[in-house]
DSSP file (Angstrom, degrees, kcal/mol; ACC not computed):
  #  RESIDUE AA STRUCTURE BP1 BP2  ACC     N-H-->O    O-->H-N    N-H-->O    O-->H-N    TCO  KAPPA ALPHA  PHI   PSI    X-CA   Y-CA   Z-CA
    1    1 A X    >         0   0    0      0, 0.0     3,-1.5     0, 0.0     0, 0.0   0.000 360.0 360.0 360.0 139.8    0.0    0.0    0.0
    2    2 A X  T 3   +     0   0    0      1,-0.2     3,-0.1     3,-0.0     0, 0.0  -0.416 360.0   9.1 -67.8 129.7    1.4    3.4   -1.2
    3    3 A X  T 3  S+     0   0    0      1,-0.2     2,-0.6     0, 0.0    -1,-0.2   0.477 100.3 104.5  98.6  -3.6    2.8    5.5    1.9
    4    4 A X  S <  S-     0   0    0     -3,-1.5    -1,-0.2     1,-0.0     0, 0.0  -0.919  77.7-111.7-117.8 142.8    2.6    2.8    4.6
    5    5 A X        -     0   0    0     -2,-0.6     2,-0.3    -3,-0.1    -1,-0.0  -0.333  30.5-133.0 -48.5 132.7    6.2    1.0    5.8
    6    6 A X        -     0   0    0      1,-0.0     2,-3.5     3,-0.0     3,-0.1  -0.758  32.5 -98.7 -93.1 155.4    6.5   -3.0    4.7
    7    7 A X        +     0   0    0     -2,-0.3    -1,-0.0     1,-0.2    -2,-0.0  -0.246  53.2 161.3 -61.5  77.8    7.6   -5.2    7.2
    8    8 A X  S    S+     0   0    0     -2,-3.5    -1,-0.2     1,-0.2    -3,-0.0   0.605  76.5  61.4 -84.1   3.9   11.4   -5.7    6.6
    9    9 A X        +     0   0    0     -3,-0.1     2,-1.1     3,-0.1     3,-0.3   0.971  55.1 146.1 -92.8 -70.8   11.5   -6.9   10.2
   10   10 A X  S    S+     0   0    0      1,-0.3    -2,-0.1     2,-0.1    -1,-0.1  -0.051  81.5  37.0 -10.8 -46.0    9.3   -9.9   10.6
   11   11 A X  S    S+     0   0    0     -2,-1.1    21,-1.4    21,-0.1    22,-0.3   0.757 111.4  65.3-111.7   9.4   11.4  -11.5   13.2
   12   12 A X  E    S-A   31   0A   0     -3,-0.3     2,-0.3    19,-0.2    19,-0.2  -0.768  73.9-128.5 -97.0 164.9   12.5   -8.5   15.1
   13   13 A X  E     -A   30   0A   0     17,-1.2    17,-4.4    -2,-0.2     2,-0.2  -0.860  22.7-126.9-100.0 164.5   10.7   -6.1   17.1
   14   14 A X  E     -A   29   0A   0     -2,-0.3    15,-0.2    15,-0.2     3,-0.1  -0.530  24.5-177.4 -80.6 149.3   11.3   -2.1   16.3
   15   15 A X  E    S-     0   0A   0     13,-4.7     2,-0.5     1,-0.2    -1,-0.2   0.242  70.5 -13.3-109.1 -34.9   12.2   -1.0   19.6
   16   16 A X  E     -A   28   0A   0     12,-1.9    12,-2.9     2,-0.0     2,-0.5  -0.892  67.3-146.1-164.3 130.1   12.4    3.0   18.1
   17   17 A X  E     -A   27   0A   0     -2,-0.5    10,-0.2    10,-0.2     2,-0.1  -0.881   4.7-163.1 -98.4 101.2   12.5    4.4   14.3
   18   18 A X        +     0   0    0     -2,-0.5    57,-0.1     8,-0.5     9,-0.1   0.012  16.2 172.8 -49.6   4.9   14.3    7.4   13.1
   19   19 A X        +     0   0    0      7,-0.3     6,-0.2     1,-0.2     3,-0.0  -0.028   9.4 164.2 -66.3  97.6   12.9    8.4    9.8
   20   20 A X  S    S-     0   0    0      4,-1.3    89,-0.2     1,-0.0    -1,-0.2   0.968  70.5 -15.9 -77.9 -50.2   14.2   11.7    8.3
   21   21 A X  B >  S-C   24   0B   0      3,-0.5     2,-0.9    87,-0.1     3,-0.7  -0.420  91.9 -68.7-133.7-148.4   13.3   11.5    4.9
   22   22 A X  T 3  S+     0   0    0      1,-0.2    -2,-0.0    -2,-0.1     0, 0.0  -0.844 122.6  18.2-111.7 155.2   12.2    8.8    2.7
   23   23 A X  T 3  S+     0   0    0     -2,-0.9    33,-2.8    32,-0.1    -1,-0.2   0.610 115.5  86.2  69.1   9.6   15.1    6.2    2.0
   24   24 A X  B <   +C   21   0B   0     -3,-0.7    -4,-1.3    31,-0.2    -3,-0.5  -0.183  56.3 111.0-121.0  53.7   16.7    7.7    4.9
   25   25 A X        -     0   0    0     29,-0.4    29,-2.2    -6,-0.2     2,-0.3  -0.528  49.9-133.0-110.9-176.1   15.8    6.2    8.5
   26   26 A X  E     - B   0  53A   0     27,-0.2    -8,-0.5    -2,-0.1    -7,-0.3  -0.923  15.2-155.4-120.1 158.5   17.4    4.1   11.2
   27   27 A X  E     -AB  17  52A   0     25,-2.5    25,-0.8    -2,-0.3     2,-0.5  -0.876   2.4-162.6-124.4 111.9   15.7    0.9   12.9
   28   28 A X  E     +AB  16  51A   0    -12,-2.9   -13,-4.7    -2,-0.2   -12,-1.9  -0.825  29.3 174.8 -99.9 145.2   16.7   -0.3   16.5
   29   29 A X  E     -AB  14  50A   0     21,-3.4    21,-2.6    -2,-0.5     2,-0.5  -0.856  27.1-151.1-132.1 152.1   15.5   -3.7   16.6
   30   30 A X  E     -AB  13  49A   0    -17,-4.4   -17,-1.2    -2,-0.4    19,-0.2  -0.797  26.4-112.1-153.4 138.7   15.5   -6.6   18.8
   31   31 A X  E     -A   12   0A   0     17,-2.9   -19,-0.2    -2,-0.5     3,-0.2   0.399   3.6-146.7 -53.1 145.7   15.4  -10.1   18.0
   32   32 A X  S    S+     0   0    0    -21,-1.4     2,-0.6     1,-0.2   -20,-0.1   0.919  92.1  14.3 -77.4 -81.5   12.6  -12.5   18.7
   33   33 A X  S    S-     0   0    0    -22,-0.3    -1,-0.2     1,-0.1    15,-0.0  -0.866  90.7-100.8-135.8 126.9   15.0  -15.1   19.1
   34   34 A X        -     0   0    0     -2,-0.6    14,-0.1    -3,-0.2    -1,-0.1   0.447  27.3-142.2 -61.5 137.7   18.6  -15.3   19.5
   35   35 A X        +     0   0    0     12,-0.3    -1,-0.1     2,-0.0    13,-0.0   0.633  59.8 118.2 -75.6 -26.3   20.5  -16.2   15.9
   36   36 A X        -     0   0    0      1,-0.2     7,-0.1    11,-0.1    11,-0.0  -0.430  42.6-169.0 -84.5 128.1   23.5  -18.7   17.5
   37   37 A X        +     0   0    0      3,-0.0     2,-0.6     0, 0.0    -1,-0.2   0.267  52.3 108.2 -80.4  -0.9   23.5  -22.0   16.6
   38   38 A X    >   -     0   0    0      1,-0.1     3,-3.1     2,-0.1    -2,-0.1  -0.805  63.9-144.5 -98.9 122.9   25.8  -23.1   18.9
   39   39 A X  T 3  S+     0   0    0     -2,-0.6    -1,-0.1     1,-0.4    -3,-0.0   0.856  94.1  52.0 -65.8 -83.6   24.3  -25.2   21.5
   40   40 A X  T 3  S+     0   0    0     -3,-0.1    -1,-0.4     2,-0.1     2,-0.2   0.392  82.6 112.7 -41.5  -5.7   26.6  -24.0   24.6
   41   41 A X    <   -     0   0    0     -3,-3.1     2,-0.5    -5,-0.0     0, 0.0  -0.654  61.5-141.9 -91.5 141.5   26.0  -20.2   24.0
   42   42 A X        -     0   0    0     -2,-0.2    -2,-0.1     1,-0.0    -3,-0.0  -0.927  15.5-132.1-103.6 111.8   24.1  -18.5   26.6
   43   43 A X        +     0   0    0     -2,-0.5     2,-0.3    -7,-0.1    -1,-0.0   0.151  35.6 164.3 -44.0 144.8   21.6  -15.7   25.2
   44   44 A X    >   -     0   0    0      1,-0.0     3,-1.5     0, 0.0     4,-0.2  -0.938  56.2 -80.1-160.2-174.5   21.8  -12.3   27.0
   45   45 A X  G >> S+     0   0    0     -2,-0.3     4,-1.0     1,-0.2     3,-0.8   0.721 120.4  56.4 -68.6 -21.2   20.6   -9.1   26.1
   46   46 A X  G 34 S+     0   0    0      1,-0.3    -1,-0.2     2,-0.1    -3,-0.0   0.297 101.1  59.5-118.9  33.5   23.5   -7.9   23.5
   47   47 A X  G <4 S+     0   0    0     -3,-1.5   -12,-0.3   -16,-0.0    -1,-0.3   0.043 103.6  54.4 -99.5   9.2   23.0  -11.0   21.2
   48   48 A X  T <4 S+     0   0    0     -3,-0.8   -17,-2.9    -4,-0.2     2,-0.7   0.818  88.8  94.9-116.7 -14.5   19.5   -9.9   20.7
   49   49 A X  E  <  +B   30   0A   0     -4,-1.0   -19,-0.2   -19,-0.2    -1,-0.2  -0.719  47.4 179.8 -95.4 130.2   19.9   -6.3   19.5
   50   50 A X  E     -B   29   0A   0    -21,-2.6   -21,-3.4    -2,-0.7     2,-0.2  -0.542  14.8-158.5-115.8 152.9   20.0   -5.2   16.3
   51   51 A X  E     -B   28   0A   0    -23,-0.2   -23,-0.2    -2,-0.2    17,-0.1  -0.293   2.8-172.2-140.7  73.5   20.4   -2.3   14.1
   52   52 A X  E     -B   27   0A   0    -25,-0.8   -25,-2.5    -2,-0.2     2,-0.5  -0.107   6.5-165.2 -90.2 150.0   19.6   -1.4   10.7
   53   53 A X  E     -B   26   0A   0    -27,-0.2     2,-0.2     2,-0.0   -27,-0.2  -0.894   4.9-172.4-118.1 142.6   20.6    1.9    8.6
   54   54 A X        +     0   0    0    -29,-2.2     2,-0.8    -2,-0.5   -29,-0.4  -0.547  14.6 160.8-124.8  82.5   19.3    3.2    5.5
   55   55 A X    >   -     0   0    0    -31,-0.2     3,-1.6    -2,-0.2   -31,-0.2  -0.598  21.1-156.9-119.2  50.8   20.9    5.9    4.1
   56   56 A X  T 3  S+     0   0    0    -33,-2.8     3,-0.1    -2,-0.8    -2,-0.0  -0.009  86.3  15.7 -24.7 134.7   20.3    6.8   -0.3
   57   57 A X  T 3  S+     0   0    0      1,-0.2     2,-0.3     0, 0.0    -1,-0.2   0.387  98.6 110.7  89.8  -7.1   22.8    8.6   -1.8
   58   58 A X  S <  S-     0   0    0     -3,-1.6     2,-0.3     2,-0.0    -1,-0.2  -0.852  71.6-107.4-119.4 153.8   25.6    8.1    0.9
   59   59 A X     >  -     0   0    0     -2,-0.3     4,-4.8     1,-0.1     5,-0.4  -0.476  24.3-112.5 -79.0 133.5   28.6    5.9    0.0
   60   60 A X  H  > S+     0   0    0     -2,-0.3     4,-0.5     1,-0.2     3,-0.4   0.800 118.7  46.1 -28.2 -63.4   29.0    2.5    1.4
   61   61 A X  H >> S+     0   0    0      1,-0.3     3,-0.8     2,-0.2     4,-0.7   0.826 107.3  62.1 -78.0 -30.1   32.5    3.7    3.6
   62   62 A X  H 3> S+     0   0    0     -3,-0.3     4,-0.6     1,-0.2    -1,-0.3   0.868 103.7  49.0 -72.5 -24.0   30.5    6.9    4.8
   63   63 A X  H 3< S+     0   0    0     -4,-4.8    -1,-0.2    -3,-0.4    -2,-0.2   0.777  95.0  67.6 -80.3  -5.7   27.9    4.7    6.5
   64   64 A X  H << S+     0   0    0     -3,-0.8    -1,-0.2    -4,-0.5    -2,-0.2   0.989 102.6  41.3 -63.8 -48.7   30.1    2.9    8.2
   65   65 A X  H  < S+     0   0    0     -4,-0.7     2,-1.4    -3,-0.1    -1,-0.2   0.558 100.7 104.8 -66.9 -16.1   31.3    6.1   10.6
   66   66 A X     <  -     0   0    0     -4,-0.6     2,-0.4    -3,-0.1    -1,-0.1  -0.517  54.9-172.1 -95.9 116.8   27.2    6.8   10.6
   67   67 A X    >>  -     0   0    0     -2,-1.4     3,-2.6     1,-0.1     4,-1.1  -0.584  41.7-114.6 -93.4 141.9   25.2    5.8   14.1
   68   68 A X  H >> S+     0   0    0     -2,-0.4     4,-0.9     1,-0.3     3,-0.8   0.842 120.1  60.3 -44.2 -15.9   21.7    5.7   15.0
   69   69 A X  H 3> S+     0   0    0      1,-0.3     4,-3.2     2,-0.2    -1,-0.3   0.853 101.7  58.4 -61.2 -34.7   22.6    8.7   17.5
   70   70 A X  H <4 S+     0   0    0     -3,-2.6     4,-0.4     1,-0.3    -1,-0.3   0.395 106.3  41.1 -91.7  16.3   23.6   10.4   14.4
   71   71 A X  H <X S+     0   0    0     -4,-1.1     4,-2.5    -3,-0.8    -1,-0.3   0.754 115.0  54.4-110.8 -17.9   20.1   10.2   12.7
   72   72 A X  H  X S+     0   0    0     -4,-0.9     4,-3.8    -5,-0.4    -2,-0.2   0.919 110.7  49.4 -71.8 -67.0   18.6   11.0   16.3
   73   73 A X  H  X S+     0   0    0     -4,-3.2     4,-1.5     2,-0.2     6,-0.3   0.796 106.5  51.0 -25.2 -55.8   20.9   14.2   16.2
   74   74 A X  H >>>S+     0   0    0     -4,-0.4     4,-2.1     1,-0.3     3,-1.0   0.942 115.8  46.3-105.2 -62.2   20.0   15.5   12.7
   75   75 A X  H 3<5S+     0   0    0     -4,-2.5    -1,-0.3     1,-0.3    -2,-0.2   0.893 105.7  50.1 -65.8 -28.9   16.5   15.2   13.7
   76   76 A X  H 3<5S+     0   0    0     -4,-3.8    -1,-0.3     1,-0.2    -2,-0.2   0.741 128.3  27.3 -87.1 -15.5   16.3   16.8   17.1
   77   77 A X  H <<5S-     0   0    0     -4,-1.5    -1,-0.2    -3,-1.0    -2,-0.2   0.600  97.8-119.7-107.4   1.8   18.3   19.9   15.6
   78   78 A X  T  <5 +     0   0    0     -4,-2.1    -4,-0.1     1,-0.2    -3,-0.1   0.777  58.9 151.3  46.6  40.9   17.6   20.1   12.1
   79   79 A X      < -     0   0    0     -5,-0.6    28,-0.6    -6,-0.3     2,-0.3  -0.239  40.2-130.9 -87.8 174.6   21.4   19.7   10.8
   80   80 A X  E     -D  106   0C   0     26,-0.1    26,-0.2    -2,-0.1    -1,-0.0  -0.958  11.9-148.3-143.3 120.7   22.9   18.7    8.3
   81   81 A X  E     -     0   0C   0     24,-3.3    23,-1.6    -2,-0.3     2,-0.3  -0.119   9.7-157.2 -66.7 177.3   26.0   16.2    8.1
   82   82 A X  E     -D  103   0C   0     21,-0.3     2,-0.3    22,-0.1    21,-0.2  -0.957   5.0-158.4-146.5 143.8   28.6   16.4    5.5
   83   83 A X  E     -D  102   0C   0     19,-1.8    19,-2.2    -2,-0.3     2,-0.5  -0.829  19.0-129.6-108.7 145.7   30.9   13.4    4.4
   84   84 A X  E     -D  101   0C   0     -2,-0.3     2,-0.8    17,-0.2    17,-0.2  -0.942  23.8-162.6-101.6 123.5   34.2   13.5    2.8
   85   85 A X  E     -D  100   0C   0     15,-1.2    15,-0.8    -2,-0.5     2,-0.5  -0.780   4.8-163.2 -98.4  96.0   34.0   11.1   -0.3
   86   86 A X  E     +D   99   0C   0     -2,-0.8     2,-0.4    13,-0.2    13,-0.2  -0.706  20.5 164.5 -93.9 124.0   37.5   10.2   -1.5
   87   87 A X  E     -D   98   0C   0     11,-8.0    11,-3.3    -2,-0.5     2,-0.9  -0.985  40.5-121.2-163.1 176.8   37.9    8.7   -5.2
   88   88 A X  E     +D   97   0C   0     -2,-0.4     2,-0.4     9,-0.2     9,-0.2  -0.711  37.7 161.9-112.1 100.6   39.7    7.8   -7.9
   89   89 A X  E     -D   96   0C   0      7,-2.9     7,-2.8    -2,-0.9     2,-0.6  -0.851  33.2-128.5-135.7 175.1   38.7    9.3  -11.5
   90   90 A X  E     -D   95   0C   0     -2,-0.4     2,-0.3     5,-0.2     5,-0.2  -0.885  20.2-178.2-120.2 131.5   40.3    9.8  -14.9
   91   91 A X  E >  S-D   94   0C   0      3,-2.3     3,-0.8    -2,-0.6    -2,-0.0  -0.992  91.5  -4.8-134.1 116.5   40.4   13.7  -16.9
   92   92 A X  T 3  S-     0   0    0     -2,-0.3    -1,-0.2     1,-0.3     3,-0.1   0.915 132.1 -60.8  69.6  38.4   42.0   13.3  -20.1
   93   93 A X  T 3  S+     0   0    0     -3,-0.2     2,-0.4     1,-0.1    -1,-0.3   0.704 106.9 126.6   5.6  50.3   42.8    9.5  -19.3
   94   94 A X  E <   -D   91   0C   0     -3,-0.8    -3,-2.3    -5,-0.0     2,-0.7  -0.967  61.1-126.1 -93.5 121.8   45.1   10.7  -16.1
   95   95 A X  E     -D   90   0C   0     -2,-0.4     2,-0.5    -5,-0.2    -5,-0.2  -0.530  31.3-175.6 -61.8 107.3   44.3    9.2  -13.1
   96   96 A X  E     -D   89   0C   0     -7,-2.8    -7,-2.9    -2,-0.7     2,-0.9  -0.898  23.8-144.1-139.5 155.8   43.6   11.4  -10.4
   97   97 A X  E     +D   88   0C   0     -2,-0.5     2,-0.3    -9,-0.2    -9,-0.2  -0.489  37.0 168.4 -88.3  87.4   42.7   11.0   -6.3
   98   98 A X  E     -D   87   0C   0    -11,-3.3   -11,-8.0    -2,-0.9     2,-0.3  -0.722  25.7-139.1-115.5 174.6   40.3   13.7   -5.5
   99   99 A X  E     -D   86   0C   0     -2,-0.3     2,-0.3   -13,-0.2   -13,-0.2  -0.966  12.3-151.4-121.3 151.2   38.1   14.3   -2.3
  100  100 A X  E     -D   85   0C   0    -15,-0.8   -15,-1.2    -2,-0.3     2,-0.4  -0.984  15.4-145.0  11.1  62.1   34.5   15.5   -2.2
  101  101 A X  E     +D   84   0C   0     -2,-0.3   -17,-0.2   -17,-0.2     2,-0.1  -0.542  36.1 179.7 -55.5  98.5   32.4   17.5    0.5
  102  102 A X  E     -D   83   0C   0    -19,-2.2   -19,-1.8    -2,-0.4     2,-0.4  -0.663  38.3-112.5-105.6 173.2   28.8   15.6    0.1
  103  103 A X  E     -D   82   0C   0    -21,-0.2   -21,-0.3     1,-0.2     3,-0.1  -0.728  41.6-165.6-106.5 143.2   26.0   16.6    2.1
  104  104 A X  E     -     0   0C   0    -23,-1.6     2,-0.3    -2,-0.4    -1,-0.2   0.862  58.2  -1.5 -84.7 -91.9   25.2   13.2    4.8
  105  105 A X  E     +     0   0C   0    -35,-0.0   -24,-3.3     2,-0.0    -1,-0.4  -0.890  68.1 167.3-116.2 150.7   22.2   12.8    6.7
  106  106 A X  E     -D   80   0C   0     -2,-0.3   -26,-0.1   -26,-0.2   -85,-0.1  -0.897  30.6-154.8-175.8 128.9   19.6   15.7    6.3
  107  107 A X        +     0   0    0    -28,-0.6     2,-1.3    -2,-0.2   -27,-0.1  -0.178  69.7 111.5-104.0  33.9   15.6   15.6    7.6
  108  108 A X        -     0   0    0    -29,-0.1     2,-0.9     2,-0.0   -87,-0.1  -0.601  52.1-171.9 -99.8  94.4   15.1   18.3    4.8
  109  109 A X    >   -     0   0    0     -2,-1.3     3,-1.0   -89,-0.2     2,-0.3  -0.734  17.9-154.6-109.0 116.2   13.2   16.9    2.4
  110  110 A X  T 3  S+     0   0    0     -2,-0.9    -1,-0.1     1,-0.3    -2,-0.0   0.002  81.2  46.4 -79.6  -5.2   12.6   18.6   -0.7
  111  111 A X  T 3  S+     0   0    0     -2,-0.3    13,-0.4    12,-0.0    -1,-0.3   0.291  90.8  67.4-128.1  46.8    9.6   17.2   -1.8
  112  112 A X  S <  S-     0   0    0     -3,-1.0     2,-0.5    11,-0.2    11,-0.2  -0.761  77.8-122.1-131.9 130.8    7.0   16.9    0.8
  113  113 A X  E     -E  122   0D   0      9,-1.9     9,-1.3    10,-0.5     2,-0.4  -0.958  26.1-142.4 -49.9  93.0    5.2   20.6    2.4
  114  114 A X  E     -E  121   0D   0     -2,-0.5     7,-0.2     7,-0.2     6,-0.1  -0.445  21.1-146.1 -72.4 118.4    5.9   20.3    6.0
  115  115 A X    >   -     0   0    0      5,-3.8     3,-4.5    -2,-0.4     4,-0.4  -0.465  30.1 -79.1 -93.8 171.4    2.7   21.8    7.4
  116  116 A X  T 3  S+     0   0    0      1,-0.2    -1,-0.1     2,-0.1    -2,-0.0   0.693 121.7  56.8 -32.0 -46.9    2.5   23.9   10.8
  117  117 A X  T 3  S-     0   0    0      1,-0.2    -1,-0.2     2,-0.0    -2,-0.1   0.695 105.3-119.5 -67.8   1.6    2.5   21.2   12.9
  118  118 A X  S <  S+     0   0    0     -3,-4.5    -1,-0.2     2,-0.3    -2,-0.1   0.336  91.7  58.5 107.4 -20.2    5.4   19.6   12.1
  119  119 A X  S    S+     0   0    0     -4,-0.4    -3,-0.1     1,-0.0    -4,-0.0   0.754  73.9  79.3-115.0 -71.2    4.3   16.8   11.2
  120  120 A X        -     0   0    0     -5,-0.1    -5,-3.8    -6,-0.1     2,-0.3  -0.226  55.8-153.0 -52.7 140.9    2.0   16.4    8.5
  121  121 A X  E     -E  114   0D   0     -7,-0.2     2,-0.3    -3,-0.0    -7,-0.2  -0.861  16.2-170.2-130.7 159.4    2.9   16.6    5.1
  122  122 A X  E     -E  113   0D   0     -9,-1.3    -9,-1.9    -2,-0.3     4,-0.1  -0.997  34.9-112.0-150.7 139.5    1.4   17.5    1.7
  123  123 A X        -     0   0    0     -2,-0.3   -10,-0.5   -11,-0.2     2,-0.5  -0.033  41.3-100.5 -73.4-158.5    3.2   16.8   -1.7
  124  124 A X  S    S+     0   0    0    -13,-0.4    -1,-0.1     1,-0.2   -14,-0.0  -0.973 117.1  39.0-123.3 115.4    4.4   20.1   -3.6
  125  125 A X  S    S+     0   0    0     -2,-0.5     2,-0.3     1,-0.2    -1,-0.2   0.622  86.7 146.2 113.4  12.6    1.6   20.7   -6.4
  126  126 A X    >>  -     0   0    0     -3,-0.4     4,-0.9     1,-0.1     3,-0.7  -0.548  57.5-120.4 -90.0 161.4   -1.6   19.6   -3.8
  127  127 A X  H >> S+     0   0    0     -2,-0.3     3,-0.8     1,-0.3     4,-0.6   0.915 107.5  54.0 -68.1 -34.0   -4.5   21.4   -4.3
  128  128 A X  H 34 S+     0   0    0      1,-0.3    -1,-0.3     2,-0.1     4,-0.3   0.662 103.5  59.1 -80.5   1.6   -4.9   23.0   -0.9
  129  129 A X  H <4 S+     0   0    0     -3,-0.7    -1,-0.3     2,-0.2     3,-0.2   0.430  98.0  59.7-112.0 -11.7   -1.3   24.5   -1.1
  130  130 A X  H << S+     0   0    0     -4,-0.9    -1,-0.1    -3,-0.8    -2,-0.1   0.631  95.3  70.0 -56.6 -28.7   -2.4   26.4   -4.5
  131  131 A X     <        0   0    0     -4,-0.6    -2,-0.2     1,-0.2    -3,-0.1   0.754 360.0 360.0 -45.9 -41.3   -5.1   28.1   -2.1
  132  132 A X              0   0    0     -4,-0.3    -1,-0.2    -3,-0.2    -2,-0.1   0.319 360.0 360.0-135.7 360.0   -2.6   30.2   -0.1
């Protein structure tokens, strides 16, 4: 169904969801029941939690450095991270090492109307947002 979250959990529970924009949230999750196969392991509370990131647009080595604090962060002030993105490209078939300032995690999302409360949202090009 358009607009609603799919389950991408089914054998965790959420314990708390970040979502800045769409294709950007965090999930902390924790396990219905504990993943080791080994027979002698004793279950405790920090085999069972889990943590997933979603992050469009950011390179695989910049998410490593990114924590669910940091999506927590970006929302509770309205920042904006920035990554440096190092890579390797060829001008004029010369190799050269350049670096990148890209913008990281950011709850600004550019196509959604955040309306007064904060919350609610309206797409850009709705009919009551011609009104005023």
């Amino acid at each position: 169904v358009p607009g609603l979250f799919s389950d991408e959990k089914p054998e965790e529970i959420v314990m708390e969801a970040i979502a800045l924009k769409p294709k950007m949230y965090s999930l902390k999750t924790q396990l219905l029941k504990c993943k080791n196969k080994d027979p002698e392991h004793v279950c405790d509370e920090t085999c069972r939690h889990g943590n997933t990131m979603i992050a469009k647009a950011i390179t695989a080595t910049a998410k490593k450095s990114i924590t669910h604090d940091d999506y927590r962060t970006v929302l509770e002030n309205q920042s904006i991270t920035e990554t440096t993105v190092k890579s390797i490209r060829s001008y004029q078939h010369e190799l050269h090492t350049i670096s990148v300032c890209k913008r990281g995690l950011s709850s600004f999302d550019d196509k959604k109307y955040i309306l007064d409360n904060g919350i609610d949202t309206l797409s850009y090009g709705h009919y009551s947002l011609r009104k005023s």
